[in-house]
C-alpha positions as CSV (number, residue, x, y, z in Angstrom):
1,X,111.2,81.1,105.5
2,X,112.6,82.9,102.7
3,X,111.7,86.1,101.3
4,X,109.1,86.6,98.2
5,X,110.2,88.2,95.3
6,X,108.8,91.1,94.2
7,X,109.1,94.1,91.8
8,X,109.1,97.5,92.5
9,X,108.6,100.4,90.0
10,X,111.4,102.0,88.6
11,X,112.0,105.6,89.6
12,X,112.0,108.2,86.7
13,X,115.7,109.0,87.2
14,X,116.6,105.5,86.3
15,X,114.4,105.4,83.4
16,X,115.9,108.4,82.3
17,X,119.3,107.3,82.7
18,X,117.9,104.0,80.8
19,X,117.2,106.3,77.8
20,X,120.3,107.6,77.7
21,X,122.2,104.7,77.3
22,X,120.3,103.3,74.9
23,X,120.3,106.7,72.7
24,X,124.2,105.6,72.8
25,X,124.0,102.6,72.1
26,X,121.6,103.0,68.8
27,X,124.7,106.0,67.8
28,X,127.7,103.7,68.5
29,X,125.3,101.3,66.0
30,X,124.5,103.5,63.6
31,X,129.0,104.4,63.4
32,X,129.9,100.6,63.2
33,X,127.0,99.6,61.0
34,X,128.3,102.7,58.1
35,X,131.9,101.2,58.3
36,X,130.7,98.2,57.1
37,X,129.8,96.2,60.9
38,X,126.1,95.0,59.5
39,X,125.8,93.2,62.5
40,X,125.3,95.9,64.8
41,X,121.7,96.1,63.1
42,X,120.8,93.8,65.8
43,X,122.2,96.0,68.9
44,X,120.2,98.7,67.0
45,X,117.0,96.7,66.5
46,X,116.7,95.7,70.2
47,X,117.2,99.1,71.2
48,X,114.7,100.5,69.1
49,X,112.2,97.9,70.2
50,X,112.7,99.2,73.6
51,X,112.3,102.8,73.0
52,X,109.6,102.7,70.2
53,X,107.7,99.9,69.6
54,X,107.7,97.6,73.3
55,X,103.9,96.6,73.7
56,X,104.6,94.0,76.4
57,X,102.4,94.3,79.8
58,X,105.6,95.2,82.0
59,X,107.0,97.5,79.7
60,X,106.5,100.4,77.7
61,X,108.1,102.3,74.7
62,X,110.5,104.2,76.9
63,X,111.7,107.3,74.5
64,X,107.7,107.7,74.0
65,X,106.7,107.7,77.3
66,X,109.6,109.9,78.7
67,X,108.7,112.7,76.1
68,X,104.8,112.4,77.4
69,X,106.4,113.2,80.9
70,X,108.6,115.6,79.9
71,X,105.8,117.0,77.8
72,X,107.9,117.4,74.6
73,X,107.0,116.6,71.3
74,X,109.3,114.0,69.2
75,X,108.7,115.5,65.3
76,X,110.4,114.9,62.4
77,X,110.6,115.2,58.6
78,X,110.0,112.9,56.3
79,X,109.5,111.7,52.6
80,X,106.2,110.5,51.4
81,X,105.6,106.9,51.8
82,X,104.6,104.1,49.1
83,X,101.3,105.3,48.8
84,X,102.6,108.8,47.6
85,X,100.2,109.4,44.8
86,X,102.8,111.1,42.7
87,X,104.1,108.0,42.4
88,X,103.7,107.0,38.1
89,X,100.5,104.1,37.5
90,X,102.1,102.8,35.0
91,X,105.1,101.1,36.4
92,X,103.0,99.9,39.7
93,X,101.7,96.5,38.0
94,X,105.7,95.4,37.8
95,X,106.8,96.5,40.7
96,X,108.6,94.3,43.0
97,X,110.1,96.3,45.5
98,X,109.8,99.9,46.7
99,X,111.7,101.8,49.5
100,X,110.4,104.8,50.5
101,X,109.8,107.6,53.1
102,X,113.3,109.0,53.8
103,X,115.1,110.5,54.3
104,X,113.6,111.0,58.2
105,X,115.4,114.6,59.4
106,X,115.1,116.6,62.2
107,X,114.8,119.9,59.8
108,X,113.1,120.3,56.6
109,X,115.9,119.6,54.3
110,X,114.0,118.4,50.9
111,X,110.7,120.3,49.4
112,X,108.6,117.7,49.8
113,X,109.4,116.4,53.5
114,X,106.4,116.9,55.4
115,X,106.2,117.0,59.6
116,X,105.2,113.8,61.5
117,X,105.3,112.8,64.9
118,X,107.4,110.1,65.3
119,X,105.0,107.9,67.2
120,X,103.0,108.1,63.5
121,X,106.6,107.4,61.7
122,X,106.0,104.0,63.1
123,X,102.7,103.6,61.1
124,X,104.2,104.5,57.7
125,X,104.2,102.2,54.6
126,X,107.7,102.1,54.0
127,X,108.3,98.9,52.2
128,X,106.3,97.8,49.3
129,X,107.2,94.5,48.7
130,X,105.4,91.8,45.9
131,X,101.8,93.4,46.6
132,X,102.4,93.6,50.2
133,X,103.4,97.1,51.8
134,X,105.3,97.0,55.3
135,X,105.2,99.7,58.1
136,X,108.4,101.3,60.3
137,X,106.8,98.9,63.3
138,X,107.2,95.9,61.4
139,X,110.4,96.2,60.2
140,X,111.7,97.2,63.8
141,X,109.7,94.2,64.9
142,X,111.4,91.7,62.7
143,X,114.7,92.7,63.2
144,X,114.6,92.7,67.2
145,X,111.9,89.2,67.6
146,X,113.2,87.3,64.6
147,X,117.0,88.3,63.5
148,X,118.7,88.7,66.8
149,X,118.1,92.1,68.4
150,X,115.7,90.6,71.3
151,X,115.4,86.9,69.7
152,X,117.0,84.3,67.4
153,X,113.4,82.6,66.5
154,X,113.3,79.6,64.5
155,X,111.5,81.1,61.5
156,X,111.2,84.1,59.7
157,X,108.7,85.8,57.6
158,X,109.3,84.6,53.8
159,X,109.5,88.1,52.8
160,X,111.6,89.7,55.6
161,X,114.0,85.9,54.6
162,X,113.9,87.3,50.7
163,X,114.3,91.0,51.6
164,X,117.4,89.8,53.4
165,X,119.0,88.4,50.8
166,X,118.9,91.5,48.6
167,X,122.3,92.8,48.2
168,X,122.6,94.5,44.9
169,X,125.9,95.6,43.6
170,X,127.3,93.9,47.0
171,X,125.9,97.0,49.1
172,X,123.7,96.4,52.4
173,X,120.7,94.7,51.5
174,X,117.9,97.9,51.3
175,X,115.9,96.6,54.6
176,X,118.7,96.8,56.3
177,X,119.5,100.4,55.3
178,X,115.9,101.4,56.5
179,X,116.5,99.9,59.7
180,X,119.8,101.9,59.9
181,X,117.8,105.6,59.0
182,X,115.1,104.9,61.0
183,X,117.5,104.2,64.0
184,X,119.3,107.5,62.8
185,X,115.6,109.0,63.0
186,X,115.1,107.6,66.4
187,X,118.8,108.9,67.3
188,X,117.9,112.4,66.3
189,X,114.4,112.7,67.7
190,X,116.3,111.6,70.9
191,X,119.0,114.1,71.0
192,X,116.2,116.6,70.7
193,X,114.3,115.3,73.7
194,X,117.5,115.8,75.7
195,X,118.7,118.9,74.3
196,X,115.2,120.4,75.0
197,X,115.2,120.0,78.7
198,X,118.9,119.9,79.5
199,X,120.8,122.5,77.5
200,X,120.9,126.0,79.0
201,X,123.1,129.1,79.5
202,X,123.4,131.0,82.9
203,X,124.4,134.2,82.7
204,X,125.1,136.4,85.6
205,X,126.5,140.3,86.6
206,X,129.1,139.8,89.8
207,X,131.3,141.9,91.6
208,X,133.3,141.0,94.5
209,X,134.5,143.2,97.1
210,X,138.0,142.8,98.8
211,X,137.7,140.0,100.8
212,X,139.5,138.9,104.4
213,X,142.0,135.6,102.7
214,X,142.3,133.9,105.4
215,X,138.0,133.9,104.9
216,X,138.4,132.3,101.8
217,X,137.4,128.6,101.3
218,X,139.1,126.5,98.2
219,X,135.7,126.9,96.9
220,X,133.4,130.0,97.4
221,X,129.8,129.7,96.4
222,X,127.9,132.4,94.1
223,X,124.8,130.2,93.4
224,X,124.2,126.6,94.1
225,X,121.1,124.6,93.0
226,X,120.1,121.0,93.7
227,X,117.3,119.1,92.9
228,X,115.5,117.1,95.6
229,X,115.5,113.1,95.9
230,X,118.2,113.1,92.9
231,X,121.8,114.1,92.6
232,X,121.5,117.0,89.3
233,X,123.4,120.1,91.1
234,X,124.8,123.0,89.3
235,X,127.1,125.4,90.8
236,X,128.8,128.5,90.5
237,X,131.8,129.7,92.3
238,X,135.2,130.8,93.0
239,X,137.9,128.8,94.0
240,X,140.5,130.5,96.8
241,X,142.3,132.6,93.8
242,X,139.2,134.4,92.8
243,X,138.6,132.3,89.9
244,X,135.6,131.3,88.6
245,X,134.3,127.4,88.8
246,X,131.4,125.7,87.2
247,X,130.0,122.3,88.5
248,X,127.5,120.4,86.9
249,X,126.4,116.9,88.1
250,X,123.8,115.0,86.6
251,X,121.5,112.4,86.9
252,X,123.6,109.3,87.1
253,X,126.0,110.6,89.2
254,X,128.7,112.1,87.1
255,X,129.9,115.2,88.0
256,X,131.9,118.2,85.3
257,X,134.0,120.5,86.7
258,X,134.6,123.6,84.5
259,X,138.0,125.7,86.1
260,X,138.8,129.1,84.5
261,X,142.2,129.3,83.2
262,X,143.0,132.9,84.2
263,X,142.9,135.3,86.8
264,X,140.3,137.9,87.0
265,X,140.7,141.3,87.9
266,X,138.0,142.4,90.5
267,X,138.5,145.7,90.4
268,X,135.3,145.7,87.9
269,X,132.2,143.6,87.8
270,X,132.3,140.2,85.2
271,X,129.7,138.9,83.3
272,X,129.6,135.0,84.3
273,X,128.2,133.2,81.6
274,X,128.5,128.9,82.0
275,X,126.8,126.4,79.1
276,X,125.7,123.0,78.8
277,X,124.9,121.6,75.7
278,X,124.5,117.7,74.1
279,X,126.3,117.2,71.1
280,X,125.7,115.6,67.7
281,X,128.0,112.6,69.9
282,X,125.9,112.7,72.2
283,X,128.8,114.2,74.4
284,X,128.3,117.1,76.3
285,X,129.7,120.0,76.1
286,X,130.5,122.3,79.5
287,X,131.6,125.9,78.9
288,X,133.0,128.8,81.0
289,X,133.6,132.4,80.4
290,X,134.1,135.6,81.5
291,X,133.3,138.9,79.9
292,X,132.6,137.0,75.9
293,X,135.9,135.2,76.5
294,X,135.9,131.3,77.0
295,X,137.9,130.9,79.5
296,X,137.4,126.7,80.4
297,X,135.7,124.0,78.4
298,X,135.2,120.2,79.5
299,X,133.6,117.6,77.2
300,X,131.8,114.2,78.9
301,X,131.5,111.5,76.7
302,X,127.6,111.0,77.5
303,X,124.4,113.3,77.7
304,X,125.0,114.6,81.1
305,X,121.0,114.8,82.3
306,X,120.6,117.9,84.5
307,X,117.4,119.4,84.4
308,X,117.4,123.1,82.4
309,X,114.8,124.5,84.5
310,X,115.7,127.0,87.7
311,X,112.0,125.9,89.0
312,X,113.2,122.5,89.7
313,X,115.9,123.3,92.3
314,X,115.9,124.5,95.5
315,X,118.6,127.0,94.9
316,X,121.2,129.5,97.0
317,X,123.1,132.5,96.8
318,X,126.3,132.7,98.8
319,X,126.1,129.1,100.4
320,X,125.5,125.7,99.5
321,X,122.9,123.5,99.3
322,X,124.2,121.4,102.1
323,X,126.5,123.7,103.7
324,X,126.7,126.1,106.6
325,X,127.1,129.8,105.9
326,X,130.4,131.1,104.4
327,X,132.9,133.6,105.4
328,X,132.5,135.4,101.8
329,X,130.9,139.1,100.1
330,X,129.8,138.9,97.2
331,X,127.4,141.3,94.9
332,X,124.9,140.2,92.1
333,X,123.3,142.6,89.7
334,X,121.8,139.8,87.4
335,X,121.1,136.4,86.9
336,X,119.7,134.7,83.5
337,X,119.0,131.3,82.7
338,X,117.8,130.5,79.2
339,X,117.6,127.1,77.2
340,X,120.5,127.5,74.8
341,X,118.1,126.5,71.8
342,X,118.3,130.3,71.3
343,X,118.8,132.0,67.8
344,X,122.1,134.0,67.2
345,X,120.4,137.1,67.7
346,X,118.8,136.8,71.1
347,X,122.2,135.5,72.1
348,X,124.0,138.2,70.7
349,X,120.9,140.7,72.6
350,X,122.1,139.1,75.7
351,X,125.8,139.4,75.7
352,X,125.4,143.1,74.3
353,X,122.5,143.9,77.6
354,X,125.0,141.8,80.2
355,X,128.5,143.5,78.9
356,X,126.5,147.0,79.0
357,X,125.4,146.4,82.4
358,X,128.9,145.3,83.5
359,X,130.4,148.6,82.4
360,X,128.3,151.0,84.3
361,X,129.2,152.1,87.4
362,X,125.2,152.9,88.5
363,X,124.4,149.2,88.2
364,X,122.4,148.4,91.0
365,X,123.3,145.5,93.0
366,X,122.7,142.9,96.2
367,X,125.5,142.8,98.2
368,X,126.0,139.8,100.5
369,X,127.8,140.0,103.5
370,X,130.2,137.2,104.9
371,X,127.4,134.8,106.2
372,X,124.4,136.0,104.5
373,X,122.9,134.3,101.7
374,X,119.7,134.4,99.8
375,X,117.3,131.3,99.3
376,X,114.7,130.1,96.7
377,X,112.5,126.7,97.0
378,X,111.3,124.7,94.7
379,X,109.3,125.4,92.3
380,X,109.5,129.1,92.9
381,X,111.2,132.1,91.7
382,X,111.2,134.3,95.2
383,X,114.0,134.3,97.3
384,X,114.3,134.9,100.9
385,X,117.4,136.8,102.2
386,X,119.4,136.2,105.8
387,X,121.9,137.7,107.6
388,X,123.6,141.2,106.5
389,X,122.5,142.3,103.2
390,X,122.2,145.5,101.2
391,X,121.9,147.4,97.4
392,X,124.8,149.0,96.4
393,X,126.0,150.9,93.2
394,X,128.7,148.4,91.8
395,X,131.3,151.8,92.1
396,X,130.7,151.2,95.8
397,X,131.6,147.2,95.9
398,X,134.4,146.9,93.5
399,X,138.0,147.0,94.9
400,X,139.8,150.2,94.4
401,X,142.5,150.8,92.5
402,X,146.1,150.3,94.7
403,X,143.7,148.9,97.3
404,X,144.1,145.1,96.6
């Protein structure tokens, strides 16, 4: 007897790794369609069915629901619409066409852009068209059922077959242009939802004390966090030369791996600082550096998804997440982690608090022993220490001069 078929829910790391792609797949899109490739409109229209307007009764709009679990708002800036009642009486009675509404930014750019959630975006009259006005749905709606981005139907709408055929001057007929901003729109609002939860900064006060080398491990642990069920892990370390290392792995399963490309000089504490941040490319950005000075950078050519928040992870000092205890000393005098979305100033506040810290021989500090380590769970801040452990003045940790 054979088996039944069945479905099964999707888990939220695969939606989310569902969003991503199809955030790229709406940029690569947008690039072809402005050199001139008009037939990527339909790539971009099924996408934007998917993540906007999907009303089907095993499927959802996915970039709206994922920002309702996230709990982040999707807001942008638009233009008035065709009903803007600036808009002059007396040429309304010949009108045949009107374009409005854009353009659709992510800041205020233009005086008379006004905020909107995007979900409401998709109710806008954007097209006025012989006596009959057209919303952001609509048009996403013909393009993906009726030109190719879900379907190939046999008919079309007489106006979306007319608006078509516009092409003055030889340029892209005007409905397809609004199809192309709002899929910029939709690219933007979604780069936003990403950035919001994934970019952050760690920033942390170390010193290290001589250690035993035949102790050390090709990679040392300072802090490593993972989040449960999925495989987002950061880590911070130092590889058997003393040199700082920054892992980040995200939710589909690729891994960056940030390696400083200098030695550091232990004989004073370092402010660790590592960064992850999506690009306008959608790439992201990993960034390592000691002291101010960027000292490794590695680019991924996706959003890599790994959750900003420190409450997500069960985390460790001076082990890993799924490793025994190490044969390493370490101290810690502070550890930030803050959503990079941060102004210049506050930045500036922090480097100018961590590099004051670093220079005084009072800081107080944790010193971990070879086999201690300290642990945090989930969705809390305290952490429980083991094994040989005690506060130090970083004079007291740091390697002597003509002792190394």
């Amino acid at each position: 007897m054979s088996r039944p078929y069945r479905e099964v829910g999707k888990p939220l790391a695969m939606r989310t790794v569902e969003l991503v792609r199809a955030l790229q797949l709406i940029h690569d899109a947008i690039g072809r369609v402005r050199q001139g490739e008009v037939r990527y409109l339909a790539a971009m229209a099924g996408q934007l069915r998917a993540l906007l307007t999907e009303r089907t009764r095993t499927a959802d709009p996915l970039l709206l629901h994922l920002a309702s679990v996230l709990k982040q708002e999707l807001n942008v800036y638009c233009m008035p619409d065709v009903n803007d009642p600036e808009f002059p009486p007396s040429l309304k009675d010949a009108l045949l066409l009107h374009i409005a509404g854009f353009p659709v930014t992510a800041n205020r750019q233009l005086a008379a852009q006004v905020p909107l959630a995007i979900e409401d975006l998709l109710a806008r009259d954007i097209i006025f068209f012989r006596d009959r006005k057209y919303t952001v749905r609509t048009i996403i709606e013909w393009f993906a059922n009726k030109a190719g981005g879900a379907h190939y139907s046999r008919q079309l709408p007489e106006d979306f077959a007319s608006l078509l055929t516009m092409s003055p001057f030889g340029q892209m007929a005007p409905i397809a242009n609004a199809l192309l901003q709002v899929g910029e729109a939709t690219a933007t609002a979604g780069r936003q939802l990403l950035k919001s939860v994934v970019d952050f900064e760690i920033h942390t006060l170390i010193a290290v004390p001589q250690q035993d080398p035949k102790g050390l491990a090709d990679l040392n642990v300072l802090f490593d966090a993972r989040y449960e069920g999925t495989t987002m892990r950061l880590t911070l370390a130092l590889d058997r030369q003393l040199k700082p290392v920054f892992v980040a792995q995200g939710l589909q399963g690729v891994a960056a791996t940030v390696r400083a490309d200098r030695l550091a000089d232990w004989r004073e504490a370092h402010h660790l600082h590592a960064a992850c941040c999506i690009q306008e490319d959608f790439a992201t950005r990993f960034e390592l550096a000691v002291d101010g000075q960027v000292v490794g950078r590695v680019f991924v050519p996706e959003p890599l998804f790994v959750l900003a928040d420190p409450l997500d992870y069960e985390s460790y000092h001076n082990r890993s997440v799924d490793g025994a205890p190490q044969n390493f000393s370490f101290a810690v005098g502070h550890v930030l982690m803050l959503n990079s979305d941060i102004d210049l100033m506050t930045r500036a506040r922090v480097m100018l608090f961590m590099n004051e810290k670093r220079q005084n021989p009072e800081q107080a500090m944790i010193l971990y022993g070879p086999n201690s380590f300290g642990h945090s769970p989930r969705g809390t801040k305290d952490l429980e220490l083991t094994g040989s452990y005690r506060r130090e003045k970083a004079a007291d940790v740091l390697v002597q001069p003509g002792s190394a």
